[in-house]
C-alpha positions in Angstrom: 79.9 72.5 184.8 77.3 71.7 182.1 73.8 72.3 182.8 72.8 69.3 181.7 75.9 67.5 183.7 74.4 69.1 186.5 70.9 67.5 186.3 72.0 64.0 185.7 74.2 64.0 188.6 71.0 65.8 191.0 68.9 62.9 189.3 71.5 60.2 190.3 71.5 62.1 194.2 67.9 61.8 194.2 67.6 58.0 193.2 70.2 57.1 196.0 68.1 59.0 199.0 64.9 57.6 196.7 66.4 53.9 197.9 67.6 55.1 201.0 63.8 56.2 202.3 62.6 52.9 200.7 65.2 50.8 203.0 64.3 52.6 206.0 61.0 52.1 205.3 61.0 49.1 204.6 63.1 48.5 208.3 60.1 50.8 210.4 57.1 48.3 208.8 59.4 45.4 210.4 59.5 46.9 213.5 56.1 47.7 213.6 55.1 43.9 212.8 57.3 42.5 215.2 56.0 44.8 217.7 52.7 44.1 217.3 53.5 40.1 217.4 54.9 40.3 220.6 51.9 41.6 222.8 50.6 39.5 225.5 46.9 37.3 224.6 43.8 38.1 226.1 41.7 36.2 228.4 40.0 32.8 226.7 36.6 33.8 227.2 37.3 36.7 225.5 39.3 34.8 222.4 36.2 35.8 220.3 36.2 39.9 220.9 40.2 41.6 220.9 40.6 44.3 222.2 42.2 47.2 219.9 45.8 46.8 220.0 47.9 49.5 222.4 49.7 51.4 220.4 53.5 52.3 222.1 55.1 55.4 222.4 57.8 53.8 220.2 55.3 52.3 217.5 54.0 56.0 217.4 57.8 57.1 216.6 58.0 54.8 213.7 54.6 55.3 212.5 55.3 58.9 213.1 58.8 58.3 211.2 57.2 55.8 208.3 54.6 58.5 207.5 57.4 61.0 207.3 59.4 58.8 205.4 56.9 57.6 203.3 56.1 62.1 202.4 60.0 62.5 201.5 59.4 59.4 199.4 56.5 61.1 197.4 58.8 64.4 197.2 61.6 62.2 196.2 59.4 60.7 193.4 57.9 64.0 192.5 61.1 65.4 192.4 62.0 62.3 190.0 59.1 62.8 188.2 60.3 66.5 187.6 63.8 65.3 187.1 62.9 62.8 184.6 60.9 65.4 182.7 63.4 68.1 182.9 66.0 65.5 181.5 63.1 64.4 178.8 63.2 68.2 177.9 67.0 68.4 178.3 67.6 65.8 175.9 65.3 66.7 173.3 67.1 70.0 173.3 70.1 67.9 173.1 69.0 66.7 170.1 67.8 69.6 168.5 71.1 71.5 169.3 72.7 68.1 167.9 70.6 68.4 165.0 71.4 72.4 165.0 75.4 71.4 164.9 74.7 68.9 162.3 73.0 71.7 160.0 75.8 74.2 160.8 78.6 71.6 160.2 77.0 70.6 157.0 76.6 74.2 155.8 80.3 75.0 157.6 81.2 72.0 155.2 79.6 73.9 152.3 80.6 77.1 152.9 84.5 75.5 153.1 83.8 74.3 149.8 82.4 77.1 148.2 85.6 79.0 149.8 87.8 76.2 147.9 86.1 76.7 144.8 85.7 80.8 145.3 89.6 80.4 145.9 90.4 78.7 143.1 88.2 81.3 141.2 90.6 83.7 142.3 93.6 82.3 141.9 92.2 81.8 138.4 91.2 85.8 137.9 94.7 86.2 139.3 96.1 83.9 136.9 94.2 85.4 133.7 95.0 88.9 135.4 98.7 88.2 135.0 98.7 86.6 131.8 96.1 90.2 131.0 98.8 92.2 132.5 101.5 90.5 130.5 99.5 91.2 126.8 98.6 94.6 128.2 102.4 95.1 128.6 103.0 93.7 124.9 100.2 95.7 123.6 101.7 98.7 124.9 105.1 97.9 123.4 104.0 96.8 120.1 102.1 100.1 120.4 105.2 102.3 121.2 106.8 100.3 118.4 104.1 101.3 115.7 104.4 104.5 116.8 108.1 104.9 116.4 107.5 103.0 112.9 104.8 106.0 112.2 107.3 108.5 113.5 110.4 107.2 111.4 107.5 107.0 108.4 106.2 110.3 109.0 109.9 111.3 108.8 110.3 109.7 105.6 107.4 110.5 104.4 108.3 114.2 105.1 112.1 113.5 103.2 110.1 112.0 100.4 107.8 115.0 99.9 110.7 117.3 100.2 112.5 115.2 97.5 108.9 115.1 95.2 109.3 119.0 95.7 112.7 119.4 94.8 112.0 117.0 91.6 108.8 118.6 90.8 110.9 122.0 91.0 113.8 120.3 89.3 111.4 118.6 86.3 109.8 122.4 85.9 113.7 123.9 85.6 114.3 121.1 83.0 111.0 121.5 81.2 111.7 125.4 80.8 115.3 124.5 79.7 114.1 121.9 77.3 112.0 124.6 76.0 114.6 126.9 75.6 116.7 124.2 73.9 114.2 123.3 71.3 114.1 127.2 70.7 117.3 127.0 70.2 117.4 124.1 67.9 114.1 125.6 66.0 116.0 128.7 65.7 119.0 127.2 64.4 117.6 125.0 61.7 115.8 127.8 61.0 118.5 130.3 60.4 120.6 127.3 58.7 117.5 126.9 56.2 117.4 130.5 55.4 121.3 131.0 54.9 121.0 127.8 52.8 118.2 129.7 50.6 120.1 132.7 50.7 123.1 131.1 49.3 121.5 129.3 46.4 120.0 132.4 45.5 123.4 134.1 45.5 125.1 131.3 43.4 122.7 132.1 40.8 119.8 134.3 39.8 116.1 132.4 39.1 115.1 131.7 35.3 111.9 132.0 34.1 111.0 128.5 34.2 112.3 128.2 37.9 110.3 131.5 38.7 107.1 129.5 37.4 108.6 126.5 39.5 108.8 128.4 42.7 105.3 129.5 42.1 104.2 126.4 41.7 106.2 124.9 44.8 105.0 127.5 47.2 103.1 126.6 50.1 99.2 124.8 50.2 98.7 127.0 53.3 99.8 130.1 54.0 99.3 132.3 57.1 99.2 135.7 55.2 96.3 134.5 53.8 94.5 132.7 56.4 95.3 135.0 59.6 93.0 133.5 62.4 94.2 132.1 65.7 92.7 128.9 64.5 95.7 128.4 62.1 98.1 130.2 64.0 97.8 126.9 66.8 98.0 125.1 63.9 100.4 125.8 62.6 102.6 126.5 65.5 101.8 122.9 66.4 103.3 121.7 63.1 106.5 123.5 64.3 106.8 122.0 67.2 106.1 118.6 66.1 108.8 119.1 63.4 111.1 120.0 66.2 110.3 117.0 68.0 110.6 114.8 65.5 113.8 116.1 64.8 114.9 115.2 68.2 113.3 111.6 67.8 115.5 111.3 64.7 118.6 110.9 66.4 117.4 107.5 67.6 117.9 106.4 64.3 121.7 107.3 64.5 122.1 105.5 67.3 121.2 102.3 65.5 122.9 102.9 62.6 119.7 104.3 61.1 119.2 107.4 58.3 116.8 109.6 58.8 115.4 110.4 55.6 112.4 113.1 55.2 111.0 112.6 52.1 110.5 109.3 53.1 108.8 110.8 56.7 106.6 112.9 55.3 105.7 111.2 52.7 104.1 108.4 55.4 102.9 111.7 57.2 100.3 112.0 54.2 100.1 108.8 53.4 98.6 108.2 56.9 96.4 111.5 56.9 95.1 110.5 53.3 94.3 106.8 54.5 96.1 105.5 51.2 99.2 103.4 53.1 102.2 101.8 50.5 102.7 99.1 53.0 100.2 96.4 54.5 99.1 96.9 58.1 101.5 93.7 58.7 104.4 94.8 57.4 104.1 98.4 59.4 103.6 96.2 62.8 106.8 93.9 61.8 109.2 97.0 61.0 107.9 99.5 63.8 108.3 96.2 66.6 112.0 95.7 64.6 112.9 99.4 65.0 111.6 99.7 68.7 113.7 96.4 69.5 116.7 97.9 68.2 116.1 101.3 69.7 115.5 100.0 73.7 119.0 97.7 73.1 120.5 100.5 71.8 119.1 103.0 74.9 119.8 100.3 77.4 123.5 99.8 76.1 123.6 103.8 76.5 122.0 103.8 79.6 124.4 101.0 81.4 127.4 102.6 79.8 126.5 106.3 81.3 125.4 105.0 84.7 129.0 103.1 84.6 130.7 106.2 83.8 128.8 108.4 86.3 129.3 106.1 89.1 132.9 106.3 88.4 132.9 109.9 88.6 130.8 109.9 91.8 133.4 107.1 93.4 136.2 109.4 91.7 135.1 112.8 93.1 134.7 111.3 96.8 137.8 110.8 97.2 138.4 114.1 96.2 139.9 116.3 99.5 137.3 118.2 101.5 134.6 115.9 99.1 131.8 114.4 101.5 129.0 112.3 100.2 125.3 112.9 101.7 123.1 109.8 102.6 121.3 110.1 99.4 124.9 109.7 97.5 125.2 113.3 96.1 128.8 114.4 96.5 129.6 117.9 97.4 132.9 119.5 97.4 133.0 123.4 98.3 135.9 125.2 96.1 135.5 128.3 97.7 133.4 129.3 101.3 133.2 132.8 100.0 134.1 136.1 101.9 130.9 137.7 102.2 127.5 137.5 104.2 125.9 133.8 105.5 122.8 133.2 103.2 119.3 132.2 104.8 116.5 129.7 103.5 114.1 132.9 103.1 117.1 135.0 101.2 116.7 135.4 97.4 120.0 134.8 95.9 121.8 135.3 92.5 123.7 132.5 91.1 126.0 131.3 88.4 125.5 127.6 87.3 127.5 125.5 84.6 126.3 121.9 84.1 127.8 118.9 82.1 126.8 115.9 82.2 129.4 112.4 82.5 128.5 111.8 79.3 130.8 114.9 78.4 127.8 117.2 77.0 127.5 120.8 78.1 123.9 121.4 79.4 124.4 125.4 80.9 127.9 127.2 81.2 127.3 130.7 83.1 123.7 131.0 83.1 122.9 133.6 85.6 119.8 133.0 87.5 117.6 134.4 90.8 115.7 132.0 93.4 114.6 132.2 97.0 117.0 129.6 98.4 114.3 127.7 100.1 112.4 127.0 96.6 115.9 125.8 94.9 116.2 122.5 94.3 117.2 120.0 97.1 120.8 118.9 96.0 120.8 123.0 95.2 119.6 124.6 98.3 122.1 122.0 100.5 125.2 123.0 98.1 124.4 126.4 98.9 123.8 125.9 102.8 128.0 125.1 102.6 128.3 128.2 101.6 128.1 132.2 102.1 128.1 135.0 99.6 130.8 134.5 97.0 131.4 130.7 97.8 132.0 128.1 95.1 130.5 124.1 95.5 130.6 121.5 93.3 127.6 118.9 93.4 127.9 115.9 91.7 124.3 114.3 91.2 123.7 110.6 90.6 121.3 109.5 87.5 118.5 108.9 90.1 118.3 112.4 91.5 119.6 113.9 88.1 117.8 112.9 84.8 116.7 109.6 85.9 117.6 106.2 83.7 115.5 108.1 80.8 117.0 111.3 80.6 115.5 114.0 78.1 115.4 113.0 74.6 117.6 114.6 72.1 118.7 117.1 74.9 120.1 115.2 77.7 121.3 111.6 77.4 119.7 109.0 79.3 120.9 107.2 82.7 124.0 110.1 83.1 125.4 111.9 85.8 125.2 115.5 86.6 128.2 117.3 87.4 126.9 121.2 88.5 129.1 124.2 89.6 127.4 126.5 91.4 128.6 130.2 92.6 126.5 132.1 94.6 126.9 136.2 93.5 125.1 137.9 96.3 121.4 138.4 98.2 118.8 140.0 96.4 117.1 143.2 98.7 
């Protein structure tokens, strides 16, 4: 039980003995009056003096038991007293642990809350965590993404470089067989001017007056007497030029144009001497005429060649044994060959003949020496089909062969190239 139970109900014992005393109290004083009323009168000549009452045995008892009675009733109030005191204290502790339970219920209250609210703070973090967690999954597959893209670039990127190689390699072979074909051309309008001299002077011998003529005609400069390396550029210079702009004349036949080089030369000096026989205007409105004419012309050529070449490429694929790479370049191996298999670091001899779909013959059995690695790409992967003494075929589209522009006055424009290759043997 309680503590405070326990008090109250010792209170309420104490009250009921407390009014128990007080009734039999209150019962011994009525004895003792009517005790005392009932004793016998004294004589009448002594009505004016009593005696002192006699006291009983029995009036002793209750007096006796009243006093007694009358102690247990000053206990019992003391003890009242102290009850009513300890309750006094009991209660105000009551109230402070009230007031304590109030506090704690209140700040219970609060805490509760501030768990709601720290609850919903993490369900919150969770929340933003997941939808975190989700983007961090994203980010990591955009990232493996990007990196396949970089890869597959890189890759590319690697393809390309090897292609700008081969080119570059390819453009260097070209440049050194342009050269060679301008020597060629040099060397032949050369030797076609000096049999031409040579047969005028056969057909007839000088006179005097053509003797003074000649002398008169020969050249403004010559290199016997100026020898210096000065005019030796020069003049070697001036060759090439000529050479080139015999090559530019054939644009001229391929508009119907005459190439006339009086006419040439004569706006050669003209221009040099600053005295022009035709207005500014006039040059601008011919010159933009002529160029018109000359890029319909080369695009008409160039649309009819990369016709023709696709034709062949289409044609030769369905050769049998043909097979066509990614990049379109069709390869058909004539012969494997008997002989050893060739590496990328071995240095091979080779024969190559190349024509062009155009029907022009660009090489027929040149005989040349390259590390197989350095050849060209559409090259070095015809010769990787084959092994010493092996024959392959490659036909090359305009893209990878002379492009849409070809080499003026050597190799027409937008064609395809038809090469045979045969590989001779490894150089030790």
């Amino acid at each position: 039980m309680p503590k405070n139970a326990s008090s109250e109900q010792e209170i309420r014992l104490l009250k009921r003995q407390l009014a128990a005393l007080r009734r039999e109290a209150e019962a011994l004083r009525k004895k003792q009056t009517t005790a005392t009323s009932v004793q016998p009168k004294n004589n009448a000549g002594n009505d004016n003096k009593q005696p002192p009452p006699v006291i009983s045995s029995e009036n002793k008892q209750l007096q006796q038991k009243l006093q007694a009675s009358e102690k247990q009733l000053a206990a019992a109030n003391s003890k009242r007293e102290e009850a009513n005191h300890y309750l006094d204290a009991a209660a105000k502790k009551m109230s402070e642990q009230a007031l304590r339970i109030t506090t704690l219920i209140n700040e219970l209250q609060q805490r509760s809350e501030e768990k709601t609210q720290a609850e919903q703070q993490l369900a919150e973090a969770k929340r933003q965590g997941a939808e975190l967690s989700a983007k961090l999954q994203q980010a990591a597959a955009k990232t493996a993404e990007q990196e396949k893209q970089l890869a597959d670039a890189n890759t590319k990127r690697d393809e390309v470089t090897s292609q700008l190689t081969a080119a570059t390699k390819q453009a260097a072979d070209q440049a050194a067989h342009i050269a060679a074909l301008e020597a060629k051309l040099k060397q032949s309008g050369e030797e076609k001017a000096q049999m031409e001299q040579q047969l005028a002077a056969a057909k007839r011998a000088p006179t005097a007056e053509e003797k003074g003529a000649s002398k008169a005609n020969s050249p403004a400069f010559s290199l016997a007497a100026d020898k210096s390396e000065l005019a030796r550029v020069n003049y070697a210079w001036g060759v090439w030029f000529a050479a080139k702009v015999q090559l530019e004349s054939e644009m001229l036949k391929d508009i119907g144009q005459q190439f006339k080089p009086q006419a040439f030369l004569q706006g050669l000096q003209d221009k040099f001497a600053g005295s022009l026989q035709m207005p500014n205007a006039d040059l601008e409105k011919v010159l933009s005429t002529l160029n018109k004419q000359v890029d319909d012309a080369r695009q008409r050529e160039i649309t009819r060649n990369k016709k023709q070449g696709q034709q062949l490429l289409a044609d030769a694929a369905k050769l049998k044994g043909a097979v066509r790479a990614d990049n379109g370049v069709v390869y058909l191996v004539e012969k494997r060959g008997p002989g050893a298999a060739i590496g990328d670091s071995d240095v091979i001899r080779f024969k190559v003949d190349e024509k062009v779909s155009s029907g022009q013959v660009l090489a027929q059995n040149e005989v040349n020496t390259a590390r197989v690695s350095e050849l060209p790409m559409v090259m070095r992967a015809g010769v990787k089909k084959l092994v010493v003494g092996g024959r392959v075929k490659i036909y090359v589209p305009t893209e990878l062969a002379y492009g849409e522009e070809g080499i003026p006055g050597a190799v027409p424009p937008g064609v395809t190239s038809v090469m045979t290759l045969e590989v001779l043997g490894i150089e030790k």
